[in-house]
C-alpha positions as CSV (number, residue, x, y, z in Angstrom):
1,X,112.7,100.4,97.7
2,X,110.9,96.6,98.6
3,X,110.0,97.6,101.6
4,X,108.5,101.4,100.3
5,X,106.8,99.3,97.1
6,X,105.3,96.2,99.0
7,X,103.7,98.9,101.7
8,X,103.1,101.0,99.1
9,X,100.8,98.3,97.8
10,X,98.4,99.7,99.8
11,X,97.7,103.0,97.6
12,X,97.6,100.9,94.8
13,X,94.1,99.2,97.0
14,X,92.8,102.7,98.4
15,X,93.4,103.9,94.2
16,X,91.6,101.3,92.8
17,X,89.1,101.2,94.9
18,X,88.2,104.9,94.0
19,X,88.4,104.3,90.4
20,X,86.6,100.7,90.2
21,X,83.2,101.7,91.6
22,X,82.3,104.3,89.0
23,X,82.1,101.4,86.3
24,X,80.8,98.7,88.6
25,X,77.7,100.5,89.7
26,X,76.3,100.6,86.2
27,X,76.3,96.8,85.7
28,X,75.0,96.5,89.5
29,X,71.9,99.0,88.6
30,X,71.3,95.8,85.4
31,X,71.5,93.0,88.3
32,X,69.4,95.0,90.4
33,X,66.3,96.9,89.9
34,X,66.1,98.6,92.8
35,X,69.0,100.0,92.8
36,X,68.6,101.2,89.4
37,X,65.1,103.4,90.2
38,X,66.3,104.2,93.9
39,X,68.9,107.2,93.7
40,X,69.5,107.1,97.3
41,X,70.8,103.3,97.1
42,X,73.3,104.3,94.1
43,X,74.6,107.2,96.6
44,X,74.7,104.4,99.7
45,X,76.5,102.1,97.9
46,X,79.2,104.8,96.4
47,X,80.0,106.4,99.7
48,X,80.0,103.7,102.2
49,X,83.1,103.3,101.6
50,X,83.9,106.9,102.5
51,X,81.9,106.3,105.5
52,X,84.3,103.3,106.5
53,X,87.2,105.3,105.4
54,X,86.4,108.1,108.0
55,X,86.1,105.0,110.6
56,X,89.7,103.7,109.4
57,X,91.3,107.1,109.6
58,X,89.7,107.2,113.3
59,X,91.5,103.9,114.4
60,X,94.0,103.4,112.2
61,X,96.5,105.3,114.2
62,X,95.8,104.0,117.7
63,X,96.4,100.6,116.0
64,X,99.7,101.4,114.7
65,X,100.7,103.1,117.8
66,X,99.8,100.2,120.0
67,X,100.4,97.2,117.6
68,X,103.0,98.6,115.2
69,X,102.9,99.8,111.7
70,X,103.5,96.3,109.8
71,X,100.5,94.7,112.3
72,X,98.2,97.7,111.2
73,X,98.9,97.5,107.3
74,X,98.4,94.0,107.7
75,X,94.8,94.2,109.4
76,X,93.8,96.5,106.8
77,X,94.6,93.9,104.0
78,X,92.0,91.2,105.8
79,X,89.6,93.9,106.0
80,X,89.9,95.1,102.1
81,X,90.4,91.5,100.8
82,X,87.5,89.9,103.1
83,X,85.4,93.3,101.7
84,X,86.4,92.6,97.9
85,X,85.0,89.0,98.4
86,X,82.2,89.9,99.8
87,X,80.9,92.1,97.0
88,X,81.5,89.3,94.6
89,X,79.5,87.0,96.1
90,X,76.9,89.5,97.0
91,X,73.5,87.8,96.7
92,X,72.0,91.5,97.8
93,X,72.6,95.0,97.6
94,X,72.8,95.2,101.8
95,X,75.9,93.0,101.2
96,X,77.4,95.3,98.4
97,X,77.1,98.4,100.9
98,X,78.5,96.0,103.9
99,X,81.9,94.8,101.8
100,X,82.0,98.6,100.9
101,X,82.5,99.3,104.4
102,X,84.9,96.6,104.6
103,X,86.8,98.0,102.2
104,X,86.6,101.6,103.3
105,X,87.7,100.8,106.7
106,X,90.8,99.1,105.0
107,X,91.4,102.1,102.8
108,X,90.8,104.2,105.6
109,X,94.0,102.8,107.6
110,X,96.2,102.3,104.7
111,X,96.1,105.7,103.7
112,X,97.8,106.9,106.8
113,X,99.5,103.9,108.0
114,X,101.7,103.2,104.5
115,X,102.6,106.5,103.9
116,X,104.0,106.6,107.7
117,X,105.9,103.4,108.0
118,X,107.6,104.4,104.7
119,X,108.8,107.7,106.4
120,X,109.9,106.1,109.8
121,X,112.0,103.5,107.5
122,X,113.5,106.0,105.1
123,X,116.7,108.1,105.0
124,X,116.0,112.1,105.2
125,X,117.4,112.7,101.9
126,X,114.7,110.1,99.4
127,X,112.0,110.7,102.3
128,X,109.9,112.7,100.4
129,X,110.7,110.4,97.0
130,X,110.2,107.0,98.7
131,X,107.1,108.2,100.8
132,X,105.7,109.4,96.9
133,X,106.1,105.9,95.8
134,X,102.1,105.7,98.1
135,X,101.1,108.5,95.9
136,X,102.5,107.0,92.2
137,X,100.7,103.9,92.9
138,X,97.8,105.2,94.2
139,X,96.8,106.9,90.8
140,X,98.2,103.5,89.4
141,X,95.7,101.5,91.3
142,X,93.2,104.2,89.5
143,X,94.2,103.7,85.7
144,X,94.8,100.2,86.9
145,X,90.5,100.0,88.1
146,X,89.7,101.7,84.7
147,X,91.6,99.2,82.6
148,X,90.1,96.3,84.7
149,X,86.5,97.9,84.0
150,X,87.2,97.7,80.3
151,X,88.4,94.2,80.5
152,X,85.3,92.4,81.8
153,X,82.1,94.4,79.9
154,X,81.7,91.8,78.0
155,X,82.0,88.7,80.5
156,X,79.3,87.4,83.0
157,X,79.8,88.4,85.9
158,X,80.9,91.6,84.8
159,X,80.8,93.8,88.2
160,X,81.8,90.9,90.3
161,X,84.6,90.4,89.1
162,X,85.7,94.4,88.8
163,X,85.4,94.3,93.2
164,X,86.3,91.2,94.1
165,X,89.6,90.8,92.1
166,X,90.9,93.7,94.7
167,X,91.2,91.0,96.8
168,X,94.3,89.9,94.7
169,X,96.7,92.4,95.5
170,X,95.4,92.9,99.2
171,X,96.6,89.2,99.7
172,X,99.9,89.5,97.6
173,X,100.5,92.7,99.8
174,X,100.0,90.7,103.3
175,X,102.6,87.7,102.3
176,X,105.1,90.7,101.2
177,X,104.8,92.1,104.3
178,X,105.0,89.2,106.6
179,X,108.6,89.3,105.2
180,X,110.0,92.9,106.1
181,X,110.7,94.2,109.5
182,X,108.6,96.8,111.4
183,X,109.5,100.4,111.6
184,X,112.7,101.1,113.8
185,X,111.3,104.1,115.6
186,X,108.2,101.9,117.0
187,X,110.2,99.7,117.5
188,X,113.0,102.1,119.6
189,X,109.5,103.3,121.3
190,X,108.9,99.6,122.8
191,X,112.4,99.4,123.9
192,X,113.7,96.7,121.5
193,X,116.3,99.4,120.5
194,X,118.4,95.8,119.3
195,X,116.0,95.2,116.5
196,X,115.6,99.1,115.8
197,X,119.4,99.2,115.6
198,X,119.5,96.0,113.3
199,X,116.7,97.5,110.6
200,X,118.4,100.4,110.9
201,X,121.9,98.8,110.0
202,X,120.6,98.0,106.5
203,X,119.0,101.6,105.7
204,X,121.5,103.7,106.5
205,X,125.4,103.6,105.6
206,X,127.1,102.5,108.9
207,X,129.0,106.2,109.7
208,X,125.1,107.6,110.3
209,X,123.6,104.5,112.5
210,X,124.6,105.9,115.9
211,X,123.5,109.2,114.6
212,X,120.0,107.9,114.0
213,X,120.1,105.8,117.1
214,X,121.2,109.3,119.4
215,X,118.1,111.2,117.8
216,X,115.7,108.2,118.5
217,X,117.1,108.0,121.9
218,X,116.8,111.8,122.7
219,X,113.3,111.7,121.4
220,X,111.8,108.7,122.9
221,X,113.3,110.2,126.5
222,X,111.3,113.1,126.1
223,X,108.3,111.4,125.0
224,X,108.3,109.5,127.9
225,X,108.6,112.0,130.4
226,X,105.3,113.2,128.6
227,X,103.9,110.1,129.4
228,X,104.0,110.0,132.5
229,X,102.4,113.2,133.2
230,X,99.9,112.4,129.9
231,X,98.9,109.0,130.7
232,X,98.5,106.4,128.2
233,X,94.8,105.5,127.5
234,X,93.1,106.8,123.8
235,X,91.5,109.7,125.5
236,X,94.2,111.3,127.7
237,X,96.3,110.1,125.2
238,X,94.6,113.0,122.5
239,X,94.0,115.2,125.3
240,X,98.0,114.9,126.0
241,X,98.3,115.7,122.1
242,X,95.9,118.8,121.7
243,X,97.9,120.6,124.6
244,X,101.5,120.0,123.0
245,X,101.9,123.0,121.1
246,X,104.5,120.8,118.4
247,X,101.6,118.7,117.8
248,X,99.1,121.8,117.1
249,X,101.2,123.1,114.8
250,X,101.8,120.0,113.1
251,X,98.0,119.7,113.1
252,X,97.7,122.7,111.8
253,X,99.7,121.9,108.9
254,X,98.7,118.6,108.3
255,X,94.8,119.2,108.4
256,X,95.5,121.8,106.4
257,X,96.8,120.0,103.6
258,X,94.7,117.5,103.7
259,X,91.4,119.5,103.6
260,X,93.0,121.6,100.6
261,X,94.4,117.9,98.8
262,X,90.3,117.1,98.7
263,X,89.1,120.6,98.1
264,X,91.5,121.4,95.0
265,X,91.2,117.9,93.9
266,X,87.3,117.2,93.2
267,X,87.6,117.5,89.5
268,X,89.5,114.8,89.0
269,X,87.3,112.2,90.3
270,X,83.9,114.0,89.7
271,X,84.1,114.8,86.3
272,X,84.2,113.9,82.6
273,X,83.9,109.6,83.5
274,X,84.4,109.2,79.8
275,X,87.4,110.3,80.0
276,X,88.5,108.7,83.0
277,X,91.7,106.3,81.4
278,X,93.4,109.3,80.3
279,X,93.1,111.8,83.3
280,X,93.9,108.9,85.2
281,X,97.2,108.2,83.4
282,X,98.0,112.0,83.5
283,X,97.5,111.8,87.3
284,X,100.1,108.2,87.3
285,X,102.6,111.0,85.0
286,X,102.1,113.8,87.8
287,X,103.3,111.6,90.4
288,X,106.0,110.3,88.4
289,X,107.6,114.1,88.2
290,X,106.3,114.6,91.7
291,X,109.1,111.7,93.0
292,X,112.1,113.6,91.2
293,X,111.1,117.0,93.0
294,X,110.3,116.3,95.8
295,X,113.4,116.4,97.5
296,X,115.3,118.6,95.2
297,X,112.8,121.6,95.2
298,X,110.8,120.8,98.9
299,X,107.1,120.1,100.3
300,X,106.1,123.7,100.9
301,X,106.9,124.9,97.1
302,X,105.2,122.2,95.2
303,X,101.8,122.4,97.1
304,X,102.0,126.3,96.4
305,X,102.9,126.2,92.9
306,X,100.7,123.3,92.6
307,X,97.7,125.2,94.1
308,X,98.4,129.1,91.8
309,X,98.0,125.9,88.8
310,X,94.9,124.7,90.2
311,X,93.0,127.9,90.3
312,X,94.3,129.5,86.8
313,X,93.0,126.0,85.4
314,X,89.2,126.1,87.5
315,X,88.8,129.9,86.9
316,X,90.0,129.1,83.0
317,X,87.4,125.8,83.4
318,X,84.6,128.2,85.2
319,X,85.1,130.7,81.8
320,X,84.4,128.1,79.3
321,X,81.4,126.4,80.9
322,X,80.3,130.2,81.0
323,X,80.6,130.3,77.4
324,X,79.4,126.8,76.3
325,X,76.8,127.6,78.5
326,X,75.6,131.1,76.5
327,X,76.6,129.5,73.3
328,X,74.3,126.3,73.4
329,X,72.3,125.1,70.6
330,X,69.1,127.7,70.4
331,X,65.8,125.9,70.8
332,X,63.8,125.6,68.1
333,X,60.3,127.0,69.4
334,X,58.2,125.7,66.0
335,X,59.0,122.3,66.4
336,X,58.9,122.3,69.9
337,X,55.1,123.6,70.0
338,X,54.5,122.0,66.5
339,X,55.1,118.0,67.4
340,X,51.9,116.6,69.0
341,X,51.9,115.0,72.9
342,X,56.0,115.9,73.1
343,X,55.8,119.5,74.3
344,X,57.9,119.8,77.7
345,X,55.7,121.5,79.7
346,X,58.4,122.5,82.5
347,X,60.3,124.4,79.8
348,X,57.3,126.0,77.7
349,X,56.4,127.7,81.6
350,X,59.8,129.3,81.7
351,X,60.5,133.0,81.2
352,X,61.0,133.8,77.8
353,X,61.0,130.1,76.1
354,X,61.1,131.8,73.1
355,X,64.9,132.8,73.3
356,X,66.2,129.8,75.5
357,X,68.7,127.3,74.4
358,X,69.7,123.7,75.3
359,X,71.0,125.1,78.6
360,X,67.9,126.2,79.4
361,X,65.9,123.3,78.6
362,X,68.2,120.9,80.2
363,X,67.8,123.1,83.4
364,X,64.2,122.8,83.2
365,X,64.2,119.1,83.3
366,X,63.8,118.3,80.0
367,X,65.6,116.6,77.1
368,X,67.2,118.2,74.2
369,X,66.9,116.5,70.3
370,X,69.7,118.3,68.1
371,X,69.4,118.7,64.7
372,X,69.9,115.9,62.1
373,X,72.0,117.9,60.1
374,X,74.5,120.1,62.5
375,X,74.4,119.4,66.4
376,X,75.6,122.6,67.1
377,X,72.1,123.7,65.3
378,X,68.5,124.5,66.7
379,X,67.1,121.3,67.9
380,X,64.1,120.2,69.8
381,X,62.8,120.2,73.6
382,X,61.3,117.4,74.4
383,X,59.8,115.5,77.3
384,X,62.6,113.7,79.3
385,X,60.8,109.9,78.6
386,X,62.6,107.0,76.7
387,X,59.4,107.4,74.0
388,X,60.8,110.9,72.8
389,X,64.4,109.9,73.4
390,X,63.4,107.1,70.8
391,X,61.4,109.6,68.5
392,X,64.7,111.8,68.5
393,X,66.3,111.3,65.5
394,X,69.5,113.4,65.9
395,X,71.6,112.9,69.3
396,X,69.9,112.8,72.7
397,X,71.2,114.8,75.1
398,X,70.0,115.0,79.1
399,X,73.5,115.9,81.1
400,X,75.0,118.4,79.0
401,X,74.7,119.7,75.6
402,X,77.1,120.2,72.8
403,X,79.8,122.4,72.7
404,X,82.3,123.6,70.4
405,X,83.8,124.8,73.6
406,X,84.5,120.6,74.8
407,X,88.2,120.6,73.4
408,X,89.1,123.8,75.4
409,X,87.6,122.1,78.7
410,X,89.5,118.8,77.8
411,X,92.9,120.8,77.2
412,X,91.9,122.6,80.8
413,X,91.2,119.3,82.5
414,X,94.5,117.9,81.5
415,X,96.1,121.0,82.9
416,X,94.4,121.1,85.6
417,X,95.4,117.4,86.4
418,X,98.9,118.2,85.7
419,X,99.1,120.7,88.1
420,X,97.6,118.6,90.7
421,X,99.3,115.3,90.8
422,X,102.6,116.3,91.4
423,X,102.0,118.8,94.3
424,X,98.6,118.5,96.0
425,X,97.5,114.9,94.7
426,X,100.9,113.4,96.6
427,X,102.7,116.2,99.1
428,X,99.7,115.9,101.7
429,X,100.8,112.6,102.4
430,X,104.4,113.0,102.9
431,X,103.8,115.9,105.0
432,X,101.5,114.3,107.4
433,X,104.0,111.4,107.6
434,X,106.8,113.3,109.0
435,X,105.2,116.2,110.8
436,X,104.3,115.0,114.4
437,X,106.2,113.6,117.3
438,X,106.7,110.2,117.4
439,X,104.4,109.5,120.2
440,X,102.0,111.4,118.8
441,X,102.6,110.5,115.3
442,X,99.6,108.1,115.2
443,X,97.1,110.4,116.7
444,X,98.3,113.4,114.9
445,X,98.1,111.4,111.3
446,X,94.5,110.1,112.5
447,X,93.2,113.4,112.5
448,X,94.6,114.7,110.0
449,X,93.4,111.7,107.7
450,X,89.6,112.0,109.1
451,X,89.8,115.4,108.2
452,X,90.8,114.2,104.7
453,X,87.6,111.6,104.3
454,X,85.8,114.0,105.7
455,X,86.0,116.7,103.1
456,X,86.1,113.5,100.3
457,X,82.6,112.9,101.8
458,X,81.2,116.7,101.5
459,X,82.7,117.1,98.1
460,X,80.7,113.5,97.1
461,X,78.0,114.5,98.8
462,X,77.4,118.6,97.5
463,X,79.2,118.6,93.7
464,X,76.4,117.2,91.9
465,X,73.6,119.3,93.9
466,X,75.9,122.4,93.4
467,X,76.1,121.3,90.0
468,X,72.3,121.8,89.3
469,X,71.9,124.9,91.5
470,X,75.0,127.1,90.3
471,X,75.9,125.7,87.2
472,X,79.5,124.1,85.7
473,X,80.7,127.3,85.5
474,X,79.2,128.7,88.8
475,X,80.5,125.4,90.9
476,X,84.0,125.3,89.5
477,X,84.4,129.2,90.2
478,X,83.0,128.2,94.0
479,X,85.9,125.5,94.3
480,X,88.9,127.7,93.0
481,X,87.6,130.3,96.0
482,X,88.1,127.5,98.1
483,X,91.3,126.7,96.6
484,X,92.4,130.5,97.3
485,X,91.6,130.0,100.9
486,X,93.4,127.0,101.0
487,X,96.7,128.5,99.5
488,X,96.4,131.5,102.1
489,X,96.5,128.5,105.0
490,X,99.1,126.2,103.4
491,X,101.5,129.7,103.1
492,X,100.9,131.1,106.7
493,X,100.9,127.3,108.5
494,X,102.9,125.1,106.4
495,X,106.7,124.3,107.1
496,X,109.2,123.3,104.8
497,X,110.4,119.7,105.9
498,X,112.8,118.4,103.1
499,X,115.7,117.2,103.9
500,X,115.1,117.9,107.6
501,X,115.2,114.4,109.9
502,X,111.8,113.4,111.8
503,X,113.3,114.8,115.4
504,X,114.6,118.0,113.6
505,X,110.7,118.8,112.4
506,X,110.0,118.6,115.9
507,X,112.0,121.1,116.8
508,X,111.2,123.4,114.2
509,X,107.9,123.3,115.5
510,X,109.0,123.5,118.7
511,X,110.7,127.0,118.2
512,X,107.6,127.8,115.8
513,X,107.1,128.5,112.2
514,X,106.9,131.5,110.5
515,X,107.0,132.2,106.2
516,X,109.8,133.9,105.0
517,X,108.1,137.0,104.7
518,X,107.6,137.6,108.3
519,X,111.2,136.2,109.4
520,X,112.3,139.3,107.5
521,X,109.7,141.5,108.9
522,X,111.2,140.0,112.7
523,X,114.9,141.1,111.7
524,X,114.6,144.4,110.2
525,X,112.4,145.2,113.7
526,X,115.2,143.6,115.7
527,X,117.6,146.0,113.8
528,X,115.7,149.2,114.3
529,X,115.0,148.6,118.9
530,X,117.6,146.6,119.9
531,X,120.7,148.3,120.9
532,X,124.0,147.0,119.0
């Protein structure tokens, strides 16, 4: 448990460092004015840290394969910590987006470097519950970023402190882990099988050591003999590992997950901001009863129930934005033409002005004044300026428009949350931590995390522009399509591995993997051709 918390220290960072930017960037825009009128520098300064992400998926592995797990955790908390101080004392905007990439090539290593040194130092049967332990405190390190927002509104220095006290836990995290051991099955890999049998010695009870000692042994042999055919540089080294048929499947399955884990979870980090301390705090809760199933009910079972959740709750989601949408305040049209040097021009030129609603005018780039009396009442479209949104004596509204639909899509949001946390928001992470060979583990996890920042990125990049071309409705219904694709591939390609040791998912692979469904298919045929 120290040794899964202090690494685990590391989704706390990679959490909080999603969740801390969203508040930050709106006392940057006061400090700077060019980053307040330039959109473009908002978006550069939100997903640099994707960017270095993607850069510390891409070398994160080879570090830990060639300098250890515990070296590699521990680069990544100079990088983040160095990062967070650089954004506090950012005299620029340049040196905002250059600690961002800092940090996101510290978050980008972390997030498959902890999860894997937990697994390699973990009994089979709490794998899946200790290797969670990166997941729970990853959404902690989210409600954690929100709280910390709240905290310092009212100080000076209001954003700087929000990034740079990251730099706290990054440096608590590197003294904790000067103090624990690396992981036994690198270190069984460099041939200091003394100090892999002596870690090893105070996980496991001493009946099961020279079990776990036979199956490193076994498996670092044939690794070996790989490696001398393979070679040993980066390049023949991922060459080596597309060709093994055990690593492609693992790929396979661990891409998989990892491009579905950013695909099903887009809501929770791209929508309803004012709500962001309690769908964070559902996501800490989903983790929680993630940790207790885990390795009771397996990998494969909570991703696919997790997954039928997610797309009842964005179809149920697309539904009500349909009807908020049709039910929107109706435009009053006398007002609208009858209040001089305020008509909005853009939604007058529409088809059928006459008839439109808030919906409509929003869409047409306008602003929407409701009615004094009753919101949900014909109101006003205005120009979009801060003169009419001054003139408006009911509520402005320019991002959405009232509903009496909003408590459904809070209820649904909750939901949705809840089914996500506990199956897709943490099981990509075990899986990928236990999947691969051991020589291969590295590579294998590298790709399979670049994939991961790489579909964070497209999401960042296409929700809002999907947003204004389809619609809430249209663009949630787009993303639970997705999501049915992405059950289709975890069924067909994803193995169960609880309870199973690391070698033993090798071999599994190995012999190849086939659902349930088809195993029976294989027998009956077996029954009916071959002779008794």
């Amino acid at each position: 448990m120290r040794l899964a918390l202090s690494a685990g220290i590391g989704g706390l960072l990679f959490g909080y460092d999603t969740g801390v930017i969203s508040g930050a960037l709106l006392y940057i825009r006061e400090d700077f004015e060019q980053v307040d009128r330039k959109t473009w520098l908002q978006e550069l300064i939100l997903s640099m840290a994707v960017a270095g992400a993607i850069g510390g998926a891409a070398i994160g592995g080879w570090i830990s394969d060639r300098f250890g797990r515990k070296r590699s955790i521990l680069l990544a908390d100079v990088l983040f910590a160095v990062g967070a101080l650089v954004m506090a004392f950012a005299p620029a905007p340049v040196m905002i987006i250059l600690g961002r990439i800092l940090v996101g090539l510290g978050v980008g290593m972390t997030s498959m470097t902890a999860p894997l040194y937990i697994s390699e130092a973990s009994p089979a049967r709490i794998r899946g519950a200790l290797v969670s332990t990166n997941g729970l405190l990853i959404t902690g390190g989210q409600f954690l970023s929100y709280l910390i927002n709240l905290a310092f509104t009212k100080t000076s220095w209001t954003w700087r402190w929000m990034l740079g006290i990251a730099a706290v836990p990054a440096l608590f995290q590197l003294i904790l882990m000067l103090s624990l051991p690396e992981s036994p099955r690198w270190l069984y890999r460099q041939n200091k099988e003394e100090e892999a049998r002596s870690i090893l010695e105070k996980i496991f009870p001493a009946n099961e050591v020279d079990d776990e000692m036979n199956a490193l042994k076994l498996s670092v042999e044939a690794e070996k003999a790989d490696e001398h055919a393979i070679g040993d540089n980066l390049i023949q080294k991922l060459k080596g590992a597309l060709s093994n048929v055990v690593v492609r499947r693992g790929l396979y399955a661990g891409i998989t997950v990892q491009v579905a884990h950013q695909f099903a979870g887009f809501a929770s980090n791209e929508t309803a901001l004012a709500l962001s301390l309690i769908t964070s705090g559902l996501n800490a809760v989903g983790s929680i009863v993630s940790m207790v199933f885990f390795d009771r009910y397996g990998r494969r079972r909570l991703m696919l129930v997790s997954m039928v959740g997610i797309i009842l709750c964005l179809v149920s989601l697309s539904i009500i934005f349909l009807e908020a949408a049709s039910h929107a305040p109706k435009v009053n049209q006398l007002d609208t033409n009858s209040i001089p040097n305020t008509t909005c021009c853009s939604y007058i030129s529409t088809p059928k002005p006459s008839s439109g609603n808030c919906m409509s005018c929003l869409k047409a780039g306008c602003g929407f004044c409701s009615n004094t009396a009753n919101e949900y009442s014909p109101g006003t479209c205005l120009e979009l300026t801060t003169k009419q949104r001054d003139w408006c004596r009911g509520t402005w509204f320019k991002d959405g428009c009232p509903s009496e639909f909003g408590f459904l899509a809070v209820v649904f949001l909750g939901f949705y949350i809840l089914s996500y946390s506990p199956g897709m928001g943490t099981v990509p992470w075990i899986v990928n931590s236990e999947i691969y060979p051991l020589r291969y583990r590295g590579i294998g996890g590298d790709l399979a995390a670049v994939s991961n920042w790489i579909s964070n990125l497209m999401v960042s990049l296409t929700f809002l522009s999907l947003t204004k071309a389809l619609g809430s409705a249209g663009t949630f219904f787009l993303f639970g399509g997705v999501c049915v694709i992405g059950f289709s591939f975890i069924y067909w390609l994803v193995p169960e591995t609880k309870g199973l040791p690391i070698e033993e998912v090798e071999k599994m692979l190995e012999s190849g993997y086939k659902p349930k469904l088809l195993r029976a298919k294989s027998k009956d045929k077996t029954h009916l051709f071959c002779p008794k």
